[in-house]
N, C-alpha and C positions, 0 to 999 in steps of 0.2 A: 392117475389120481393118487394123490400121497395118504395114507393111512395112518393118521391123528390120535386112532382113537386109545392106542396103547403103543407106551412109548418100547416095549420087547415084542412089537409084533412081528408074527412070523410073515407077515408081508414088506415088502423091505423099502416100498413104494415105485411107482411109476409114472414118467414124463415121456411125450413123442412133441417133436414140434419141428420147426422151418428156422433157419439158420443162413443170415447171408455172409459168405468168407468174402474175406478181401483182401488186395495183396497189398506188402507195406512197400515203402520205395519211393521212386520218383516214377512208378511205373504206369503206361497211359494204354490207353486201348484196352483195359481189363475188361471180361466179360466173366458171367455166373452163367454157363450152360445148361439149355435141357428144361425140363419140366422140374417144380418145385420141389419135387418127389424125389431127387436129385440131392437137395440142400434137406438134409433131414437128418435129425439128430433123435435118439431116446436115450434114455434115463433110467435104471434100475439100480437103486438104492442107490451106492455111492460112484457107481460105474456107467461111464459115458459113451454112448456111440455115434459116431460122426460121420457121415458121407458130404462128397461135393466133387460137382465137375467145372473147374476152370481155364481160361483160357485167356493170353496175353499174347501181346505183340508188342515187344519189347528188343532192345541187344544192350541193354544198363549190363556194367559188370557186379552190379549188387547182388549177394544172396537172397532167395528167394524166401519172403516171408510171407506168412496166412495169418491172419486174424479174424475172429469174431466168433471163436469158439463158446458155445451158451453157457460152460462154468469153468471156471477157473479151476487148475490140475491141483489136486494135491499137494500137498508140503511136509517135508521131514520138519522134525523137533529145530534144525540149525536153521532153516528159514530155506532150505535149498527145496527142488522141485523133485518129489520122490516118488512120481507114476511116469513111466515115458510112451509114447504113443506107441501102438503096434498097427500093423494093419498091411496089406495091398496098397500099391502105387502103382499104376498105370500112366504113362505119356503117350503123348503126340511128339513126333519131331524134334528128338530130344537125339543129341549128337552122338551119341554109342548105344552101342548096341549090347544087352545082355550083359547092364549093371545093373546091379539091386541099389534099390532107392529106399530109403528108408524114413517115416517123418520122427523127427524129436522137438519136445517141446519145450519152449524156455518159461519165466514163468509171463512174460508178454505175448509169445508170439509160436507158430508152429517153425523149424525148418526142415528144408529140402537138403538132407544128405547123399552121397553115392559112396561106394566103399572107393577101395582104391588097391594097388599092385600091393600096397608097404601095411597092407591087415587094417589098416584105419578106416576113416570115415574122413569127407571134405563135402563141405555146403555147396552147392547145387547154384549155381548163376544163373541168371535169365540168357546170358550168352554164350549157357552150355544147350542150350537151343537151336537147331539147326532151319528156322523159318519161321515166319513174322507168325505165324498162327499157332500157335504150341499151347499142349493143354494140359491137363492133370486130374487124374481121378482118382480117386481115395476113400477109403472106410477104416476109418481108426477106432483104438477105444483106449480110452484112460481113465483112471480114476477123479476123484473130485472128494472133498472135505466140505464142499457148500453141504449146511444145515436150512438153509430158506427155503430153499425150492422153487427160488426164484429165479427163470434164469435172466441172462445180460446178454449185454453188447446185442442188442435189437433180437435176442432169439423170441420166436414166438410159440405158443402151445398151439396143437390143433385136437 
């Protein structure tokens, strides 16, 4: 419940609600795994927390995209996106072994990165998957500039 009643309150407000992710692409067979408990996101002041477990059956060479995050990330003065996702990444089936995965956010979409030999970072393909059933688990957190307290893209309060 958001705290109205003084705008320098030392409560900074709070949201918990159900969030359904979905991958972008041409990609079929997606599923939201698990119990709703699963897809749950909360809210303290301007900072967001996100879980979900997913899973596709796919071999598109597209990078892997998520959407339907309940508030939009923050933004620098330039228009650019100035909070990046942190968190755990857990797969199923995923082709190597004992690379770190990391998610980054655009200001559309989340992606699947993996570091690389060369210090960088390279987007994540559904056909860096090693079998039709590959899944993905995650708890991220970022910041948000939403003032509503309303959230989007179908998130719901409980």
């Amino acid at each position: 419940v958001k705290n109205t009643s003084e705008p320098n309150s030392k409560f900074p407000g709070y949201q918990e609600g159900r969030w359904t992710p979905t991958f972008g692409s041409n990609v079929t067979n997606t599923e939201v795994l698990g119990a709703s408990a699963l897809q749950c996101w909360s809210r303290i002041g301007n900072t967001v927390f996100l879980s979900g477990r997913m899973s596709f059956n796919s071999t598109e060479t597209d990078s892997i995209k998520i959407y339907g995050r309940p508030y939009n990330p923050l933004k620098r003065p330039d228009g650019g996106i100035a909070s990046e996702f942190c968190g755990p990444v857990m797969t199923q089936h995923f082709g190597t072994a004992n690379i770190p995965i990391v998610i980054f956010q655009s200001a559309l979409e989340m992606l699947l990165y993996k570091s690389t030999n060369t210090a960088g970072f390279t987007k994540i393909t559904y056909d860096d998957f090693n079998a039709t059933s590959a899944s993905i688990i995650f708890t991220i957190t970022y910041q948000t500039d939403d003032t509503t307290w309303q959230p989007i893209n179908g998130a719901t309060l409980v």
